[in-house]
N, C-alpha and C positions, 0 to 999 in steps of 0.2 A: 661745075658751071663756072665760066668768068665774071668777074665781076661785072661786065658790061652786061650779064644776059641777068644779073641779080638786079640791077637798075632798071633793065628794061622790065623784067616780069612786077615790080614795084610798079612800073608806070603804069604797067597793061590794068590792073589791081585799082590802082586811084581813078583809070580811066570807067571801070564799070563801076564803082562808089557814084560816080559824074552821071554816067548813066541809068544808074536806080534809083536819083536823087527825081525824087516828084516836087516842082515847086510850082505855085501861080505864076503866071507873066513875070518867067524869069529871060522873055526876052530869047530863047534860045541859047542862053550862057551854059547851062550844062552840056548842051550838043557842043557847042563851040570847044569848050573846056577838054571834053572826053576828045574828040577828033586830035587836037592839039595835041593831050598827052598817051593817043596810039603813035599821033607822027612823031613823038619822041621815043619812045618805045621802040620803034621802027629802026630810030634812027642810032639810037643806043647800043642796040643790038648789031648793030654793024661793024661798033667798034672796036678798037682792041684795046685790050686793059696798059696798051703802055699810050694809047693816044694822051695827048695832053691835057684833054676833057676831063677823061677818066679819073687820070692821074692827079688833076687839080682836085676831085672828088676824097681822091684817098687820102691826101696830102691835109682835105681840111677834116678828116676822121668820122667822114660820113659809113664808114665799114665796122661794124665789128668781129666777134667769133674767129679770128686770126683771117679776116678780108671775105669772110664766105657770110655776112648778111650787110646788106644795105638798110642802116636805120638810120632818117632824118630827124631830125628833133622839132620841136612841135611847131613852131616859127617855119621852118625849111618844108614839113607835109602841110599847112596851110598854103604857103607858096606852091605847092606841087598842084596843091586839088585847085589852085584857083587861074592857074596857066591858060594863057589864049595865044603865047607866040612862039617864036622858031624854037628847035629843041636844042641846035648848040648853043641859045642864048641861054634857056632855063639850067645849062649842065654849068654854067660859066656865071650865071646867076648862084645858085647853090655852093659852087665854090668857094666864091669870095664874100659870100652874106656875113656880115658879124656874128659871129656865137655868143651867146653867153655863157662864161666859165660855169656858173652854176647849174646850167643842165648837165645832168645824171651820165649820160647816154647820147650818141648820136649826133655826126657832124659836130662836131667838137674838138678843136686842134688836139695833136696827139701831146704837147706839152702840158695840155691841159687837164687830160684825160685821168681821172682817178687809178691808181696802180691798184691791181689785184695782187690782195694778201696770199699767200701760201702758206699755210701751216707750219 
């Protein structure tokens, strides 16, 4: 799989989270939400892993497993599930969000990134 279909199936994922989510007079926001992040999904899926999107995704160390999992860090999957607009703004959003060095994992520049020890 490319990374872009690893982003997309992530979207597809937080989009039924959106839509299993039962709340009172939440105003239609999780319908809103979930439509939002299938048209990202959609639109993800189209692209190619050298697109500039993509690329800006890998760039801020949102992949781990040597590029084969997409994991956001906990700031970047709130931003995910709470999405209502276009999808190359939330890819361009995610990008360039601030990280914080002290998350573990995920979206995390690769300077940043703790080195795995080898034995």
């Amino acid at each position: 799989m490319s990374k872009s279909q690893f982003v997309a199936a992530y979207l597809r994922g937080q989009a039924r989270w959106r839509l299993d989510r039962v709340e009172l007079r939440d105003d239609e926001r999780n319908a809103r939400c979930a439509l939002a992040l299938l048209d990202a999904a959609a639109y993800v899926a189209a692209l190619g892993d050298d697109d500039p999107l993509m690329t800006g995704l890998v760039q801020a160390g949102c992949f781990i497993n040597g590029g084969h999992t997409f994991t956001p860090d906990d700031e970047t999957v709130a931003l995910i599930r709470s999405w209502e607009g276009e999808p190359w703004r939330l890819l361009l959003t995610i990008a360039t969000a601030p990280r914080r060095p002290s998350a573990v994992k995920g979206c995390i520049p690769a300077a940043v990134q703790p080195k795995s020890r080898t034995p």
